[in-house]
Every structure is written in C-alpha cells, then in structure tokens.
N, C-alpha and C positions, 0 to 999 in steps of 0.2 A: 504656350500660355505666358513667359516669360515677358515676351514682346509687350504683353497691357501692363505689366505691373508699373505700377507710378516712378521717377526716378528723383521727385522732388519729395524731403521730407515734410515739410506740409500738406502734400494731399494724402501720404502714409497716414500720420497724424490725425489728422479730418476724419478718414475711414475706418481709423481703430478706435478713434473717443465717439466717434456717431454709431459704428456696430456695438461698443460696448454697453452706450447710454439705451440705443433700442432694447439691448437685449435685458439691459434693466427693467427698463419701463415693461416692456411683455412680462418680464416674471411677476412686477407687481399687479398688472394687468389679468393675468393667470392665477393669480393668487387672489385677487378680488374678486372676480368671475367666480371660483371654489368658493368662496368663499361665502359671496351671496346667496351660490344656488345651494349650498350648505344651510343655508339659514332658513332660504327659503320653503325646504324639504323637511326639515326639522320642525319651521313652522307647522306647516300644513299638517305633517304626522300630528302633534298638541293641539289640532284643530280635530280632528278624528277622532282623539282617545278624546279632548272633551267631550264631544258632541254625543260618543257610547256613553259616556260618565252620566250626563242629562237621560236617556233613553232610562238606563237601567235604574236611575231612580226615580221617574216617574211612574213609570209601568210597574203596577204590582197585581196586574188580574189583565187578562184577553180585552174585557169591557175597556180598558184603560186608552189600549192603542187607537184608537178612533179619537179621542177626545188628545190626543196631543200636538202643542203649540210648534206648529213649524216657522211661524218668524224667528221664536228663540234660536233657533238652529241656524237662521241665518244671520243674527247676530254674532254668532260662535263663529261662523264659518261661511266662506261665499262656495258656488259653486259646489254645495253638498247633497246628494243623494242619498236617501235613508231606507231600505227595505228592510221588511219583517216577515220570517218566514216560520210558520206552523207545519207541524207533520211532511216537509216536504214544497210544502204548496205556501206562494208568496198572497201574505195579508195583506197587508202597508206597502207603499210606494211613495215618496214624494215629485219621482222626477223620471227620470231616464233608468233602464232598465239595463243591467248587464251581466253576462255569461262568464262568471269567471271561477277559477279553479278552487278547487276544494283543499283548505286546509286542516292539519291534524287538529287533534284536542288541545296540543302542546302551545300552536301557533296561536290561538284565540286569544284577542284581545291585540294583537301585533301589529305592525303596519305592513303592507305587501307593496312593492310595486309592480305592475304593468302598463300593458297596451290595448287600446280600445277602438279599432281601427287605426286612425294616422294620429290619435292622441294620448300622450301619457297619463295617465290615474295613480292613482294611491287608495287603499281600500284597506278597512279593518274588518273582521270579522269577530262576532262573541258572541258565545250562549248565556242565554239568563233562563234562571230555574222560577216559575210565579208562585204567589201564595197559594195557586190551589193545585198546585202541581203542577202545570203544565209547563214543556220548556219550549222557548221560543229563541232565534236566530237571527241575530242582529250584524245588519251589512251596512257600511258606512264607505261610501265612497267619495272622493274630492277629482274634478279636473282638472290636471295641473297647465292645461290649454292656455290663460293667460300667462302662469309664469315662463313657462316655457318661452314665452315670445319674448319674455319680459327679458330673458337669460339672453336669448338670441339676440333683440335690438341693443342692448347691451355692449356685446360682444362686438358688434357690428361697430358702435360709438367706437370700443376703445381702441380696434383694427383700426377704423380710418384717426383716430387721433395716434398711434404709432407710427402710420405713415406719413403725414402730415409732422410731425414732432421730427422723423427720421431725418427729411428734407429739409425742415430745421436746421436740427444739431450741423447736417452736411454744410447749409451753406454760414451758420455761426461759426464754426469749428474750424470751418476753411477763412474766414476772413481773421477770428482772432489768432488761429497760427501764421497766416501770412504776416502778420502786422508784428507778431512774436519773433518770427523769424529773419525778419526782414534784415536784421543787421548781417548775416550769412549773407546774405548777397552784397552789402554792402563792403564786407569784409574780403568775399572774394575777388570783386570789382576793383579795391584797391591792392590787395596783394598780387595781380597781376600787374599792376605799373612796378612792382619790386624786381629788379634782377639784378645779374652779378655787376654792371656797368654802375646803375643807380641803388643803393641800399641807402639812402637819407631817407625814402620815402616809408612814413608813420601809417598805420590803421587807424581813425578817427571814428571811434561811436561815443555816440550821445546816450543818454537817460541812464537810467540807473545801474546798481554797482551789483549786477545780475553776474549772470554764467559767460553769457554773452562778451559782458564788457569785462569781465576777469581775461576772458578768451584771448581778446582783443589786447587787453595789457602784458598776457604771457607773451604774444607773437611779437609784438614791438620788442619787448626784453631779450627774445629770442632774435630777432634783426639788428639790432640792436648788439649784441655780442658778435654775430657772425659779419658784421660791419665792421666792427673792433680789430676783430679776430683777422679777417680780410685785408682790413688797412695791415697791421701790421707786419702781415704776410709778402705783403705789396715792399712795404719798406725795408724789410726782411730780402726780400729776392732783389731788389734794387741797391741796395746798398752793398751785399753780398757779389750783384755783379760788380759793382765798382772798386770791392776790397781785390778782386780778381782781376781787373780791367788791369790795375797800374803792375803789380808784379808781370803780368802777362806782358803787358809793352813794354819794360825794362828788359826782358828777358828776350823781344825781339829787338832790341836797340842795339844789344849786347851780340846775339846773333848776326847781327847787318854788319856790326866793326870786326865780328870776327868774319866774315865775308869775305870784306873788303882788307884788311889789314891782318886780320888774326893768322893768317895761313903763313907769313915768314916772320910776325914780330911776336920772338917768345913773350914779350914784356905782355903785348896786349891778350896775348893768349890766356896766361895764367892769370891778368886781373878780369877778361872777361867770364873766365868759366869757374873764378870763384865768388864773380858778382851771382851770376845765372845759379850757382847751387843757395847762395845767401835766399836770394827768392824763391826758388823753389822750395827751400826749407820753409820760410812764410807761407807758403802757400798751401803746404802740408798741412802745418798749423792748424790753419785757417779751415781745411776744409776738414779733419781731423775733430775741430771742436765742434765745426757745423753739423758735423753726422752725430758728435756726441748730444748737443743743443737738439737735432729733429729727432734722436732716441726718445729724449725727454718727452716730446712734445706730445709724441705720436705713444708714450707710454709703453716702449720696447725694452728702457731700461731694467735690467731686472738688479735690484739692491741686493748687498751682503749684506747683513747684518749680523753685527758680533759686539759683544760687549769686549772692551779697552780702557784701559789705563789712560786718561788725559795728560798725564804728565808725562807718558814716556813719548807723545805724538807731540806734545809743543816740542819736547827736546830735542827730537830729531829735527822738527822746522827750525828748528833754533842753528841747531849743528851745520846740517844743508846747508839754509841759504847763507851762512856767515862762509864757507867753504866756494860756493859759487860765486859770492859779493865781497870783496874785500876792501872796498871804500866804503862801505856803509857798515854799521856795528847795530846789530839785528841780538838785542838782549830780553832777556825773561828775567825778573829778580827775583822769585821765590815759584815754586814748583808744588803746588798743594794735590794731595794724593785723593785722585778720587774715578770713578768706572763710571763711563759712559756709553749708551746701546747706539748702531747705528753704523752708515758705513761706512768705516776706516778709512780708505783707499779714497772717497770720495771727501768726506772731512779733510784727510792731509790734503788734496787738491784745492779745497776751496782756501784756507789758509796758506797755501804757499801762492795763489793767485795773487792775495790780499795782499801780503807782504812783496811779490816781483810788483804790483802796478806800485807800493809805496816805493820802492828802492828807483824805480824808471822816474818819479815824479818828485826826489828827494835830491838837493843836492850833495854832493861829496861830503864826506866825515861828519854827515849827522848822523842820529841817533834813532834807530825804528823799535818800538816799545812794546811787549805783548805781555797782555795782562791776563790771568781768567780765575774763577775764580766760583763758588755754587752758590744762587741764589735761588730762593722761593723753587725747589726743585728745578732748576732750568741752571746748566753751567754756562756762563758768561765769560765772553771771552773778546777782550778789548784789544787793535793792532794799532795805534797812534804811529804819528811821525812827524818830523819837521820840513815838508815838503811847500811847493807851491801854494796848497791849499786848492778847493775848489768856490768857485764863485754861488753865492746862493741860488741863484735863478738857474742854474745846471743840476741842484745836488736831489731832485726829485728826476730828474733824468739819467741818473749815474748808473740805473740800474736796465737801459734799457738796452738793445743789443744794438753794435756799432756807434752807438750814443759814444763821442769824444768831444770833452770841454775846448780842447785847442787842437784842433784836427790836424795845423799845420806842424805844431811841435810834436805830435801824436805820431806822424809820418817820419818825423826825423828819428824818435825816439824807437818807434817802432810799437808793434800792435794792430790789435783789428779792430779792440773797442764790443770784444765779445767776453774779456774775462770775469769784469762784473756784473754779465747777465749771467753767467756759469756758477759766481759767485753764487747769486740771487735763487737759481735752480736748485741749488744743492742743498741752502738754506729751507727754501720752499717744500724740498719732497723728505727733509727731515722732519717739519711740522715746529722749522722755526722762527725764525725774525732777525732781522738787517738792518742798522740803523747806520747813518752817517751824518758824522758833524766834524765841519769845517772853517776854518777862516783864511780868509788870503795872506798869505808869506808865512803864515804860522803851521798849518799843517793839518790834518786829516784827522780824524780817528773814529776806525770801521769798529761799531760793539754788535754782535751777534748774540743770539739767544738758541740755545738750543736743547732739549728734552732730554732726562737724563734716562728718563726709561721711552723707547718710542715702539 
C-alpha cells in the first residue's frame, strides 16, 4: 500500500484539509438531519396531544361525537385519523383504520411510535370518563409518510452536496497548496546549482516575509558561512602547503651539496646538517601549531581552567623573555595584585607570542612595554613597542592565519604568520577581545581584554 501514498506535500495536504473539511461538513450535515427530524417528531407528537385536547373538550355525552367538526382537526394537524371506541366496538372513524397494540393505563395520553405496513405512524391513545357515565376510547393517529420523505430527500441533498463540495475542497486545496508551496520547488531547483566547486550561488524567493522566505534567508546564511568557512579552508591548506613547500626544498638543496660535496668536506658537512635541523625545527613548529590551530577548530581542545595570580604570570614573561632576548629590554613598571579564572598554560602562550612577534619586529635596544591592569570587571592587559609599526590597510588582517605584512622580511626574520591567529584563538575561547593600534616607524600596541571570572 506504501507504493500509492503521495510523495509530494501538497497532494498530502489536499487530502488531509479535503478529508478534514468533509468530515466537518457531514457532522454538520448529521447534526441537521437529527436535528430536523427531531423537530419534526416532536412536532407531530404536539399535533396529537392537541388534536386529544379538542376531542376531550368537546365530547361531553355519546350524542356529542356525531356532531364533531373534522376540519378543526385538520387545521391542528395534516394527515390525522381520529377513532372513537365504546365497549370494545369502534363508533367514530374519520379516515383509515388501524390494528395497533394495546397500551397500559399508565401509557394514556402518550405518544407511541410504529409501523403500518411500509409506513411510519405515531399514535396516542386516552380514555375520557362522559357526563353520564360512560367511558370512551380515544385513538389519534398521524402518518408520518410525507415527512419521512421529507427526511430522506433531504438527506439525499446533503449526500450529493458532500460529494460535490468534497471534489471541491480536492481540486481548491490542491491548487492553493501548489501555489503555497511552489517556492519548495523553486528552492530545490536552485539549491541543486549549489556545490562544493560553485558556493556564490543565492536562493532567490519573492513575496512575502513568510516561513518560506525566512527558509530561504536561513539557507543562504547557512552558504553563506560554509563559503566562508570553505574559502578559508582553501587558503588555509594552500598556504600551509607553501609554509611546507620552501623548508622542504631547502632541505633538499642541502641534501644534493651533501650528495655531491658533503661526503669528504667537513666544512660543508656540518653547515649543511645544521641548516637541514634549523628547518626542520621550523617545520616542527609549523605543524605543531597547526595541529594545535585544527584542535581549536574542530573543538578537541580540552581547557584547564584555574584561578591565578596575574601578577606572578606577567613576571615570569617578564623574566623569560628578557633571559631569551637580550637586545631588547621587555619591562613591567608596577605589578597590581589581582586572581584571574582561565587557562594558565594557554594565557602565558598567547602573551609570550605577543611579545616574540614584538621583539622579531623591533629594532635593537628599544624598549617592549606591558601594561595591565582591572577594568569594568575585565583585566586589561596592554604589550606596546617601538617596532616598524604596521601599515593600516594590513591591521584588520593581523589576525588572520599566515596573513604577513612583508612576507619577504617575514622569511628573513622567520615565522609562519600563524602566531597571531593563535593569539586571536586563545583570546576567543577565553570569551575575550583583541585590539591592535599601530603607526609606521613608531610601533605597535596589542591591548587584550579578558574576563576575570569565565
């Protein structure tokens, strides 16, 4: 049975608002029908008990029943038959004659229903006591032969306007859901031009700012990021090949002289296989940050987090890098005591990043300045220097991965042009902010923001 079910949601649709709407309409249909022949039954009963009402106060002697008006009775009532029975034996008749069962003392005055052949009746029965004694037997009967048809051709209307309305609903129900739905198709028509080659390609609906067109605006947003996401990935793996490309040929270049000449000249021996470990250290680096950068990404990183002393963590950067740099003078002038949440281990990393790219981009015997200090709940923490400087049209680029201002001095200098993206990550999954201002020949200075409770 599976095979007929529809696989478009509009003819679903069609079929469950047209079966719902019929099955309305028949309750109402059903409920009219009772409802009628309810009324109509009830009538005719109050046509009965009046018609006894008239009998019993006319008739006050035997003599009486001869001389009573039968049109009254047909004004009261259509279709009524009135017999009068003495001792047994029928007096009065006005019409048709019928055999029907005997009710108790209790039931007098009631209304009955039956059958009269192929026709329904309704019939009262009562006794009335005369003024000279005698008691006589009053049968009131009604045919309910018109209304019955009346019920039926009725019925018959509202059947054929159920099905007639059903076919209806089917074929309104099916045009206004196609015309409803119609942007699904449009929608899927264009998301199939989308794949991993082309992601520029938009979903375009018109009219109004429905489900549809919300739809339509999530999925662009959502291509929209994985386009992003995608390029960058691109640029990411491209660039990453080429930070690889050059240590990798250097390190076959190095290789070929020791080939060729390394095997009897100590001199070239020992400069080539302390260039090949130079590179190979870069290269460690390099791919060392990378796996730390795709932890990040891919959300494998797991943090420590521990509350710390800020002051004893600049001191130790302080201490370090003056210990590893001794052409540059890496100072703090005051030390303010205060406990910050978060991870240790990864904070002293982003700060001694900040301060290695200022010391590579600073010349000899100046001066690298770290300030920090609590503001509006958030410790602030400012690394100034007297460096190159960065150029404006670079400094919304500073933070992106292998993004380098002067690529060529960048290579002399050394680096991959990944430290402040690493910067930037470590900032990010603290839940804090990065700011960089610069001028040329004057120098740099990185202020961070960071949560003191995270």
């Amino acid at each position: 049975m599976s095979k007929f079910k529809s696989s478009k949601i509009s003819h679903r649709l069609t079929i469950t608002y047209a079966m719902l709407f019929f099955a309305a309409l028949a309750l109402v249909n059903f409920a009219t029908l009772f409802s009628t022949n309810y009324y109509i039954n009830q009538t005719a009963a109050q046509q009965l008990q009046a018609v006894d009402r008239v009998i019993m106060k006319e008739i006050k002697s035997l003599n009486d029943i001869p001389k009573m008006d039968l049109k009254e009775f047909s004004q009261i009532a259509n279709n009524v038959d009135v017999s009068i029975f003495y001792n047994n034996r029928m007096i009065f008749n006005t019409g048709e004659q019928y055999n029907l069962q005997e009710v108790g003392d209790n039931a007098f005055g009631k209304v009955f229903t039956a059958v009269s052949g192929e026709d329904k009746i309704i019939f009262l029965n009562d006794k009335l006591t005369l003024n000279d004694g005698a008691r006589i037997t009053i049968q009131v009967v009604k045919d309910m032969d018109s209304e019955e048809n009346f019920i039926h051709a009725l019925a018959g209307i509202m059947l054929f306007i159920d099905g007639f309305v059903f076919l209806l609903a089917i074929i309104v129900g099916y045009l206004i859901s196609r015309k409803a739905l119609s942007p699904i198709d449009k929608i899927t028509d264009q998301a199939k031009q989308i794949s991993a080659s082309d992601l520029s390609a938009r979903i375009q609906i018109d009219g109004p700012d429905d489900e549809l067109k919300r739809l339509s605006d999530t999925f662009n947003d959502l291509i929209a990021r994985i386009q992003c996401s995608y390029e960058k990935q691109n640029r990411f793996t491209l660039d990453a090949s080429h930070e690889l490309a050059t240590p990798l040929a250097v390190i076959k270049g190095y290789i070929d002289v020791l080939d060729r000449w390394g095997k009897n000249d100590r001199e070239v021996l020992n400069e080539s296989i302390s260039s090949i470990k130079v590179e190979l250290a870069n290269m460690t680096g390099l791919l060392d940050t990378l796996l730390f950068l795709s932890k990040g990404d891919n959300e494998i990183y797991k943090m420590e987090k521990a509350r710390f002393l800020m002051n004893d963590l600049i001191k130790e950067i302080v201490k370090e890098s003056n210990l590893v740099d001794e052409k540059h003078s890496i100072v703090c002038s005051t030390y303010p005591e205060f406990q910050i949440e978060g991870d240790r281990r990864l904070i002293k990393q982003m700060l001694r990043a900040i301060v290695d790219n200022s010391i590579k981009y600073s010349p000899e015997d100046t001066k690298i300045n770290i300030d920090y200090s609590v503001r509006e709940e958030m410790a602030v923490i400012e690394v100034s220097d007297e460096g190159i400087g960065i150029p404006k049209e670079d400094l919304s680029h500073i933070f992106d991965r292998f993004y380098r201002v002067d690529k060529a001095r960048s290579r002399s200098i050394g680096g991959s042009g990944l430290g402040l993206s690493l910067v930037k990550w470590i900032v990010d999954i603290h839940k804090g902010s990065i700011e960089a201002e610069s001028e040329i020949g004057k120098g740099t200075k990185m202020t961070i923001k960071l949560p003191l409770d995270f």
